[in-house]
N, C-alpha and C positions, 0 to 999 in steps of 0.2 A: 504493500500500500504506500510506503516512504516514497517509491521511487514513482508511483502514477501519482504525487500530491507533487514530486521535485516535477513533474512533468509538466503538469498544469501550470505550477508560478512561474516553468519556464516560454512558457506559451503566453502567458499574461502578460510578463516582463518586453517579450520582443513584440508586442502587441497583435501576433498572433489573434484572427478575430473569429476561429472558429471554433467551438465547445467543443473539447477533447473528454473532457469527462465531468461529472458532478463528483464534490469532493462532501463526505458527510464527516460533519467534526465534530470527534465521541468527545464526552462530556466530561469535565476536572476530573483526573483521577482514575478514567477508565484506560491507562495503559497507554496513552500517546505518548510516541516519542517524537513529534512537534507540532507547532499550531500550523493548523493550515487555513485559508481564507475560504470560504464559502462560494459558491457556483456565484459570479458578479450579480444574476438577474436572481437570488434567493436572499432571505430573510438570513442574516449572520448571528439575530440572538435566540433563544430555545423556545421566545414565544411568539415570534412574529416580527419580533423590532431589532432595530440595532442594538449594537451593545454599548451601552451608556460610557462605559470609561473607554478612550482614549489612547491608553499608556502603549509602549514597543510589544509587551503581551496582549494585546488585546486585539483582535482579529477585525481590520480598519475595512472602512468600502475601499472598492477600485475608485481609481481617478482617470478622467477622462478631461486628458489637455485641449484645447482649442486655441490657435494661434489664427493670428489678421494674416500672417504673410510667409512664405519662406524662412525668412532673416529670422521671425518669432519662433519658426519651426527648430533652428536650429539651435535658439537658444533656449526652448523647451526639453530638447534632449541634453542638455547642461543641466539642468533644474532637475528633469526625471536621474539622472546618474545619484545626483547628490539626496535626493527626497529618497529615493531605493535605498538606499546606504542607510536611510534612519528606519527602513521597515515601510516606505510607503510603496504601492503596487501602482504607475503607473501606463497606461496603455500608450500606444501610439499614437502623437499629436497628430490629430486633424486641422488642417488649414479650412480655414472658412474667411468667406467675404467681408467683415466685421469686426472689430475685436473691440474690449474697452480700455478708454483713454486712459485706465487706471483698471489694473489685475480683478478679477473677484471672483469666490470659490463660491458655484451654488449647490446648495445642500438641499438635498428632497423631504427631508421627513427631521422633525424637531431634536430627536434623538440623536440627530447627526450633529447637533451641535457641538459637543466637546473635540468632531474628530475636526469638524470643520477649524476650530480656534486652532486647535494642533497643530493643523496643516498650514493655516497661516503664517503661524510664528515660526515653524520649519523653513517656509517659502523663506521668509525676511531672514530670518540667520545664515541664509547662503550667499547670502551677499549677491548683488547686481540687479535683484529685485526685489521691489516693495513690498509692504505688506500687505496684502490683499483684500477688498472689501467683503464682508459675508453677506450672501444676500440666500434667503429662506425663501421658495417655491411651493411649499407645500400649500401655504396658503390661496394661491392661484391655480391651481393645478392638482384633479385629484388622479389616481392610483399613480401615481411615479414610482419607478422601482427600487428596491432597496437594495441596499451594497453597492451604493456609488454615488459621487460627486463630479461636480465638471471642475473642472480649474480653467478658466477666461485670461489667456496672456493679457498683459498690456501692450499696445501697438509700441515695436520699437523707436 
């Protein structure tokens, strides 16, 4: 099982966009020998929701980059190397027509809050980019899925 769960985070990591496997993560105590992250489109806590804490143990959503340009592309995979390094999982940046004048992380569901702050102060401690605006969707938008965030570059 180690090596289809090393399988999967390697599949996420190189953004990989097609479901190799569902990963089911047995419970404190039952014999794991590591955490592994949840199917991205599945519920990551035991009753439906995120899991409240935050911390490098605790099993975070995928992030999903979006960059205005090329230039942003590449310095998105600067940003993804060093947020990897702290335990974050993110996918391959998509280039899109748009971006904000200023970075912001949207978070789906209220629970995501503490990963979203995390992620934040992660972003700004690498230096070259700011600290990002948190902006919550859940409110406008129902069923969004859970196990994941978008991260909005700011135009270079």
């Amino acid at each position: 099982m180690a090596a289809a769960a090393r399988a999967f985070l390697q599949a996420v990591r190189t953004g990989e966009r097609r479901v190799i496997m569902r990963v089911i993560v047995p419970v404190a105590g039952a014999g794991a020998d590591m955490a592994t992250p949840c199917d991205p489109g599945e519920p990551s806590g035991e009753d439906g929701t995120e899991a409240a804490a935050c911390g490098p143990e605790a099993v975070r959503p995928v992030i999903y980059p979006q960059a205005g340009s090329e230039d942003g592309k590449a310095r998105a995979e600067t940003l993804r190397s060093a947020l990897g390094d702290k335990g974050w999982v993110l996918l391959a940046t998509e280039v899109v027509s748009a971006s904000p004048s200023n970075g912001d992380i949207r978070y789906y569901h209220a629970e995501q809050l503490a990963c979203a702050e995390q992620l934040a102060q992660d972003i700004a401690a690498t230096g070259g980019f700011g600290k990002p605006k948190l902006i919550y969707l859940g409110d406008r938008y129902r069923n969004l899925p859970t196990g994941r965030m978008e991260l909005w570059l700011a135009a270079p």
